[in-house]
C-alpha positions, 0 to 999 in steps of 0.5 A: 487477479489475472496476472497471465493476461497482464504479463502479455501486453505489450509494455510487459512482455521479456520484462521481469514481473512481480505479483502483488496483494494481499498478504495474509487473507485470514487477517485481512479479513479479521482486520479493523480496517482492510487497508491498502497500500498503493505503492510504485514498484517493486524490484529484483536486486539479483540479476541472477534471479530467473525466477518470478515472484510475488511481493505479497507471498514474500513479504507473509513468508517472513518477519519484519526483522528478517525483511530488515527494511525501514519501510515496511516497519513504518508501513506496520506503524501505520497499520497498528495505528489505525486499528488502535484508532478504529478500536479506541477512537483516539491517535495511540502514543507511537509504540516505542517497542515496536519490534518487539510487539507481535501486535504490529507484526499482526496488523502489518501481514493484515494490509495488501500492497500492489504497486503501479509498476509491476515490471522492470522495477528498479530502486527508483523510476522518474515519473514519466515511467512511472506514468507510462505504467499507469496510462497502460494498465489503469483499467487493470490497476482498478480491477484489481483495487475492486477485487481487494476492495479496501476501506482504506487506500494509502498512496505512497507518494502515488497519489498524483500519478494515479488522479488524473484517472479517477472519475470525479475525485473530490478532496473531503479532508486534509490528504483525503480524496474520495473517488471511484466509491473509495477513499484515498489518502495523497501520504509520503511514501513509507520509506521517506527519511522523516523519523518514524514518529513524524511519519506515524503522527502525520499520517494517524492525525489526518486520519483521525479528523476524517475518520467519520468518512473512511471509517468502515460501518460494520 
């Protein structure tokens, strides 16, 4: 993705900006399901920090102990989750062990994550920020969707920031939308304070009653 070009429009420019994507290309490619995670910011908590980085490139460099954050272990959850659904047909029981499963560490550096902001993150934005962002940069946003080229989005309570935009999306199953010749799934946010088990059977349930529409024929 050319992220050059994209720090030089105007919204961007003398803004911190993170890069995203794909996490680990050799297991995105081997996954079940090639999911993305369509998030909205991330930030630099340090204002020391002069350096830019990439959301992707630090979240492979590390394990999910060592990030430490609730939300990306529910986000390797889910993944876990659907690759069990793809492989046994059936919602698996959430996996009590998890932090200790190499399994769900595999499937979660397997995803790409990109967010809708990309500069001047901070720890929450109100909606008509994040609107701006998307108003700006949608034409970007979906080039780099086609690049990745998922089966399977997952908004991260991003799904009414970015609908207005979709050319025709049609709702074909419970949280399920179908638009731009992708299926999006309207999901919490991951770091959403429901219990991790509310969040993974939620999530695998609906995905299982439309699995005959996202599911990838390989």
């Amino acid at each position: 993705m050319d992220f050059i070009s994209w720090r030089k429009r105007e919204l961007h420019k003398g803004k911190f900006f993170i890069n995203d994507g794909i996490l680990n290309q050799d297991l995105w490619y081997k996954a079940p399901v090639k999911v993305l995670f369509l998030m909205k910011e991330a930030y630099e908590s340090s204002v020391e920090t002069a350096q830019e980085w990439a959301l992707n490139e630090y979240l492979a460099s590390k394990t999910l102990g060592e990030i430490g954050k609730p939300m990306w272990w529910s986000t390797a959850q889910w993944l876990d989750g659907i690759n069990k659904l793809i492989t046994t047909g059936e919602v698996q029981p959430f996996d009590e062990h998890y932090k200790s499963d190499l399994k769900v560490e595999e499937a979660f550096q397997s995803c790409a994550i990109i967010n809708i902001k990309k500069s001047a993150g901070k720890s929450s934005s109100t909606t008509d920020d994040l609107t701006k962002y998307v108003d700006c940069d949608w034409d970007l946003l979906l080039d780099q969707i086609k690049k990745i080229n998922p089966d399977l989005i997952i908004c991260g309570a991003t799904y009414p920031l970015i609908a207005s935009k979709l050319v025709s999306p049609e709702k074909s199953a419970e949280w399920f939308y179908q638009a731009e010749g992708y299926c999006f799934v309207d999901f919490w946010h991951p770091s959403n304070l429901w219990p991790y088990k509310v969040k993974y059977y939620s999530l695998l349930s609906a995905l299982k009653q439309s699995k005959e529409i996202w599911e990838p024929k390989r």
